[in-house]
C-alpha positions as a printed NumPy array, in Angstrom:
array([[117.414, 418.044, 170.239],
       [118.7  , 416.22 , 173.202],
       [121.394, 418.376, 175.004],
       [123.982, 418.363, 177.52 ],
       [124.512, 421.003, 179.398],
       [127.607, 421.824, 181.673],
       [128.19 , 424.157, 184.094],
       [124.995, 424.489, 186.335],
       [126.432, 427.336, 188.638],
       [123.899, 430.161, 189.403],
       [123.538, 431.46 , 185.822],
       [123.62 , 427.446, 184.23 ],
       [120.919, 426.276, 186.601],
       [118.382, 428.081, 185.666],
       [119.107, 427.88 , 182.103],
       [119.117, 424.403, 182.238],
       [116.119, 424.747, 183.68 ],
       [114.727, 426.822, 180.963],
       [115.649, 423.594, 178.408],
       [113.302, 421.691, 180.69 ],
       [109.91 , 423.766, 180.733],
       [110.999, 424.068, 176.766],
       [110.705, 420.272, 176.754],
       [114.071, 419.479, 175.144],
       [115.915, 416.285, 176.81 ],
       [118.486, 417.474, 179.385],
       [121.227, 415.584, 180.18 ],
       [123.506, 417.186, 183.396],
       [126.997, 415.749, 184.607],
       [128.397, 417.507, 188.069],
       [131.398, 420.065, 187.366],
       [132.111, 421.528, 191.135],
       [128.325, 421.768, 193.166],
       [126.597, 418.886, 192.986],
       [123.341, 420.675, 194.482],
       [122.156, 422.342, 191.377],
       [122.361, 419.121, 189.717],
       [119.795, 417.624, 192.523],
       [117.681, 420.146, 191.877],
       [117.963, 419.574, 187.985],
       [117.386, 416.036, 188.047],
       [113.759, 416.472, 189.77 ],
       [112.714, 418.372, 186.821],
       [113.771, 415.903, 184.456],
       [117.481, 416.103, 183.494],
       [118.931, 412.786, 183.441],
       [122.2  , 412.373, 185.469],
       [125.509, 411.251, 183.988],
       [128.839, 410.446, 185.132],
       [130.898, 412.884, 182.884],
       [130.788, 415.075, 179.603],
       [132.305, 411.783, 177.642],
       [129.018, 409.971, 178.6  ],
       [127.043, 413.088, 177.962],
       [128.524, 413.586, 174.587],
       [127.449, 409.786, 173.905],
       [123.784, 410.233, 174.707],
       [123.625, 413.97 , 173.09 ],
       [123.72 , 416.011, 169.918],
       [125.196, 419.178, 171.339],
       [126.461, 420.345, 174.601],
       [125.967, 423.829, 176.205],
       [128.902, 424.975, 178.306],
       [128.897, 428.179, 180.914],
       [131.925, 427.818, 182.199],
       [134.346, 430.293, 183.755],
       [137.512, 430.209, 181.616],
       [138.788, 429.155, 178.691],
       [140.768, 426.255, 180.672],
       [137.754, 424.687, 182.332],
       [136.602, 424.15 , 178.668],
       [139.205, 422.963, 177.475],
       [139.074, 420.143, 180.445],
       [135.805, 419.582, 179.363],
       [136.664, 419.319, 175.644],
       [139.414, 417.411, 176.012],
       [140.097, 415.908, 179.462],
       [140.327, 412.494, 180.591],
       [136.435, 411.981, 180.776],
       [135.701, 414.796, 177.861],
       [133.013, 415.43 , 175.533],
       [135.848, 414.288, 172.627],
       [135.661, 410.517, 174.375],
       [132.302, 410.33 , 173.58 ],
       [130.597, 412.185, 171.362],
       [130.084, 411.324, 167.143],
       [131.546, 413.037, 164.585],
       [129.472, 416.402, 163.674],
       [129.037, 416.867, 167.226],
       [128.342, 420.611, 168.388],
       [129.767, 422.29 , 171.268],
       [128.432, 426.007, 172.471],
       [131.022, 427.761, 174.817],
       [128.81 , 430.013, 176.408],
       [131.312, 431.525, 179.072],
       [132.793, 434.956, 179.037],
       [136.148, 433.517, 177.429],
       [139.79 , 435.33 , 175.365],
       [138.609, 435.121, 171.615],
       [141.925, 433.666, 170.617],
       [141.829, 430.681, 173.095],
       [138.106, 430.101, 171.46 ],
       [139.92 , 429.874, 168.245],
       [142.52 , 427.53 , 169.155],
       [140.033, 425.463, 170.788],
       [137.936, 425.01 , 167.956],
       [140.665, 423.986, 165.982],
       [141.528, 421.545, 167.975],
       [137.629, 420.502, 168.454],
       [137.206, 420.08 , 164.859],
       [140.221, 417.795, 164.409],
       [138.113, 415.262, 166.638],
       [135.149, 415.708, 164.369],
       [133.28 , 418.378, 166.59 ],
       [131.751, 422.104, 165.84 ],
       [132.487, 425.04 , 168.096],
       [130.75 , 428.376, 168.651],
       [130.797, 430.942, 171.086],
       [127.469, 432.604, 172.224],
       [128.279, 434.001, 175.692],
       [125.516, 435.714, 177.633],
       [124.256, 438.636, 179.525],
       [121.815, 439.671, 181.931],
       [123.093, 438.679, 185.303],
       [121.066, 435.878, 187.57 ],
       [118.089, 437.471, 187.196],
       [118.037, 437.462, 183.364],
       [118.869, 433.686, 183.959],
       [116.091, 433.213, 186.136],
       [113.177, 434.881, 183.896],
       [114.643, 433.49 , 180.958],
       [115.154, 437.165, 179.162],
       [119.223, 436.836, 178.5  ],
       [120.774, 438.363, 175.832],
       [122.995, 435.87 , 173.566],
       [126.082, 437.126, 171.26 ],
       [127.221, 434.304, 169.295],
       [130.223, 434.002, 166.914],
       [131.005, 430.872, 164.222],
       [129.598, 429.047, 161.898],
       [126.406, 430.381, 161.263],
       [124.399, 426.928, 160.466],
       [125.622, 425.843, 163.643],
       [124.13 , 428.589, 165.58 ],
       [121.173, 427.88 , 163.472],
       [120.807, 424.446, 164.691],
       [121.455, 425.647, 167.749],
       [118.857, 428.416, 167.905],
       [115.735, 426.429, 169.167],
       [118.185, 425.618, 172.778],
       [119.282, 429.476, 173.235],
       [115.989, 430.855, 172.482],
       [114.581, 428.681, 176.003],
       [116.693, 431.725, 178.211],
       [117.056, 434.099, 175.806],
       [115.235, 436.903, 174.493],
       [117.46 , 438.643, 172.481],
       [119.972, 436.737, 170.123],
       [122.545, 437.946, 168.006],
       [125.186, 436.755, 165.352],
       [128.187, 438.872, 165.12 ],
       [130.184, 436.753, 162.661],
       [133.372, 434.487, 162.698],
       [134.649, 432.288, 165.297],
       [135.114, 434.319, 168.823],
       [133.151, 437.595, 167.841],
       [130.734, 436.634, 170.24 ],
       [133.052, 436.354, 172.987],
       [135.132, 440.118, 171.991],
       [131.296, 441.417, 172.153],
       [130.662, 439.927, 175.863],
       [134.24 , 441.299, 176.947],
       [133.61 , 444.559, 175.553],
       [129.793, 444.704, 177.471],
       [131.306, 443.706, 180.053],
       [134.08 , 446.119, 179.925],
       [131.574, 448.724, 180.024],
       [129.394, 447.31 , 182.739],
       [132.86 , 447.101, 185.098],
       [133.648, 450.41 , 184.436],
       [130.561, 451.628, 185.925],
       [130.869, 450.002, 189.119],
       [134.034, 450.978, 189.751],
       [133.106, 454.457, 188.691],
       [130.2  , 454.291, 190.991],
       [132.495, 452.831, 193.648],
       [134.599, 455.968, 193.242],
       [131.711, 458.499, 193.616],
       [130.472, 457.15 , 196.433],
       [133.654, 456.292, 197.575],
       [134.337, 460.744, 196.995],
       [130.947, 461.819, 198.578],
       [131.333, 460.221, 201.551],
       [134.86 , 461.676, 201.957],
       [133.399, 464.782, 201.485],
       [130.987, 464.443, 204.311],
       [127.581, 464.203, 201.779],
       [125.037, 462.385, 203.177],
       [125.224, 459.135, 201.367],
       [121.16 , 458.049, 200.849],
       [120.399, 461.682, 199.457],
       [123.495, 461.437, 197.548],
       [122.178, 458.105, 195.991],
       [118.369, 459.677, 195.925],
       [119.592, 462.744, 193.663],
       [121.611, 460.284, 191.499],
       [118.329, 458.558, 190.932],
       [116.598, 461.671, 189.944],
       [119.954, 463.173, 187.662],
       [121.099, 461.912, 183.983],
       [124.112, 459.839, 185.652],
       [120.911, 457.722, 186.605],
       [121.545, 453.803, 185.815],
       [120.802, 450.039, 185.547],
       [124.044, 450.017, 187.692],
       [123.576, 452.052, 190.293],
       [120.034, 451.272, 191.175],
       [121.439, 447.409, 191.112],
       [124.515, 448.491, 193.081],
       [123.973, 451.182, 195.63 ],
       [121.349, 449.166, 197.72 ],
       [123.975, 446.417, 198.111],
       [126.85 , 448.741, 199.191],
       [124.189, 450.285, 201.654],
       [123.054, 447.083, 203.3  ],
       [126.915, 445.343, 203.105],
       [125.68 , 442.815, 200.91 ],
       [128.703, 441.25 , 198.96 ],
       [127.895, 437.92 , 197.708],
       [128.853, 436.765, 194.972],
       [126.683, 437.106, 191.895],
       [129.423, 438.111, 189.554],
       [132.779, 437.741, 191.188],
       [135.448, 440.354, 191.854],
       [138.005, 437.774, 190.948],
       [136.048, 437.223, 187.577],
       [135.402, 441.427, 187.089],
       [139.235, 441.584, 187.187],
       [139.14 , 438.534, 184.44 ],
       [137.64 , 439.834, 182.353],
       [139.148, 443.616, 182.402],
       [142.161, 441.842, 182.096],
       [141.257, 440.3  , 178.924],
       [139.326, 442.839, 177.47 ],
       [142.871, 445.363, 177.647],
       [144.207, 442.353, 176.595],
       [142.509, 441.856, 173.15 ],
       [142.735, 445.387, 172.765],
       [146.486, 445.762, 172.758],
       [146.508, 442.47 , 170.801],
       [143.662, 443.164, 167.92 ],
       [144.019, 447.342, 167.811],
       [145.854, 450.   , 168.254],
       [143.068, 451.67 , 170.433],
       [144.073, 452.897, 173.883],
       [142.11 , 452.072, 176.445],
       [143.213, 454.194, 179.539],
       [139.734, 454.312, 181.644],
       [139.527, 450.243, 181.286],
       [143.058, 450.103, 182.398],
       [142.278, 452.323, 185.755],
       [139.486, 450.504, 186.47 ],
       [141.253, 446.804, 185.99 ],
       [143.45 , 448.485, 188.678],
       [140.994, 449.199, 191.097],
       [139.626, 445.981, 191.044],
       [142.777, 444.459, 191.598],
       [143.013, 446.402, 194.728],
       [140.143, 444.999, 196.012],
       [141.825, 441.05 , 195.149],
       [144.987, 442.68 , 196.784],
       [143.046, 443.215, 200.229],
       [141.052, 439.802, 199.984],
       [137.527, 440.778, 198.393],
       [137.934, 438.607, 195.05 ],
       [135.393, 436.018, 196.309],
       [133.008, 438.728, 197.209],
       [130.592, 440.588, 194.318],
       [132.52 , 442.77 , 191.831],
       [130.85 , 445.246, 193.78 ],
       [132.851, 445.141, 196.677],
       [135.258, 446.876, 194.602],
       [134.324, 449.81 , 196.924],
       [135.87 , 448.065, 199.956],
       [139.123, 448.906, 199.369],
       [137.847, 452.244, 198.496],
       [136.221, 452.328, 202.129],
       [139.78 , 450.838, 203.749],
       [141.071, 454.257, 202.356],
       [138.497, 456.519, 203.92 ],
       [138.329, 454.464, 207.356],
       [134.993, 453.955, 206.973],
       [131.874, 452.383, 205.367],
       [130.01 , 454.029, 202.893],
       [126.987, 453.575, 204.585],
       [128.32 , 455.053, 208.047],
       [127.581, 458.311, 206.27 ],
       [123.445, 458.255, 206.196],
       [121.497, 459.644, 208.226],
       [117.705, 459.119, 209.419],
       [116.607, 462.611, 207.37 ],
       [118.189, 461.776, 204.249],
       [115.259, 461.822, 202.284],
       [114.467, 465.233, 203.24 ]])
């Protein structure tokens, strides 16, 4: 299947990627950096204008986006996939997007003629870049079908969680959960170090207790060498805590009063300027607090 794919940021480029060593037809149209698309285009994709004349060479398009209104532009703008694609045509929002946006949007999709799923995914950059993401779809399920052959080039794990915009309340949930940790991570550090522990064999016993994580051995390292750049944004973290409370005032009745702490906190760290830095630097408003960095508070015996 010949495929467009939109949105080569730092998860989409690789992916795309991915397509390539698969050896499916890749067809690439710039959406902010026009970099990744360089790069893309000297393993093979092919180069278009916009997503109207990548609709009209392509069966389906893959889009990571970051919100649901970036898709919609690319839907339905003035040089949109809807200019130029046939009828039957599939689209695959793969962003971390507000399940009832998804639904309006593929409404309005298939009045044009077009099929919409969501299959966001997880797994950072670096699941991106070995090609071992996991993909949660939601829609029709003959579309993710057809589709199945184009996730499985960057994906190792895929899964079908039902209607329309299941897959996307599954990636807000995850990543729910995932946020929570950081800023709960953020916090203990944040309380050791205001309690004068020595910060590396605070972060050594962590590593050798049951609190032990994914998360911390990910995040500690960068708090300790100041390394905020963006692989996740905060500005996104907050996104998608926001919408994640969101759908559950809106779809339950569940209360959700850790998530809604956390969404705080990471609006703090907006608040005092860090929202183009990594959601970790969620801990830098922590560390405006305390006067200090986090990593002020190790010492050359730590390990001891």
């Amino acid at each position: 299947m010949k495929v467009a794919f939109l949105g080569a940021g730092l998860m989409g480029e690789p992916m795309a990627g991915h397509l390539l060593r698969a050896g499916h037809e890749v067809v690439v149209s710039a959406h902010r950096n026009r970099e990744p698309i360089r790069r893309l285009v000297e393993l093979g994709a092919v180069e278009v204008e916009s997503p109207a004349a990548a609709a009209s060479e392509c069966d389906a398009a893959l889009m990571i986006l970051p919100t649901s209104r970036e898709v919609e532009a690319v839907l339905f703008g003035e040089k949109g996939l809807v200019h130029g694609m046939l009828p039957g045509f599939i689209a695959v929002d793969m962003g971390t997007c507000y399940p009832a946006d998804t639904k309006k949007l593929a409404q309005r999709f298939a009045e044009t003629g077009g099929r919409l799923i969501d299959a966001p995914v997880t797994g950072g950059t670096e699941g991106a870049q070995n090609g071992t993401l996991a993909t949660m779809a939601g829609g029709d399920i003959e579309v993710f079908e057809t589709v199945k052959p184009l996730l499985s080039a960057f994906s190792s794990h895929l899964y079908h969680f039902g209607e329309l915009g299941s897959g996307h309340a599954a990636k807000l949930v995850q990543n729910m959960i995932g946020f929570i940790e950081v800023a709960a991570v953020a916090e203990g550090l944040a309380l050791s170090r205001a309690l004068g522990l020595d910060s590396q064999k605070f972060f050594d016993m962590l590593g050798n207790s049951h609190s032990n994580s994914p998360i911390i051995q990910w995040m500690v390292p960068k708090v300790f060498a100041g390394r905020f750049e963006a692989e996740a944004r905060l500005d996104i973290a907050y996104k998608d805590m926001s919408q994640a409370v969101k759908m559950a005032r809106e779809m339950t009745a569940l209360p959700l009063g850790i998530a809604n702490a956390a969404t705080e906190l990471f609006q703090m760290g907006r608040a005092l300027g860090f929202g183009d830095q990594d959601s970790t630097a969620v801990i830098r408003g922590l560390e405006r607090i305390l006067g200090t960095e986090i990593r002020t508070g190790m010492t050359d015996k730590s390990s001891e």
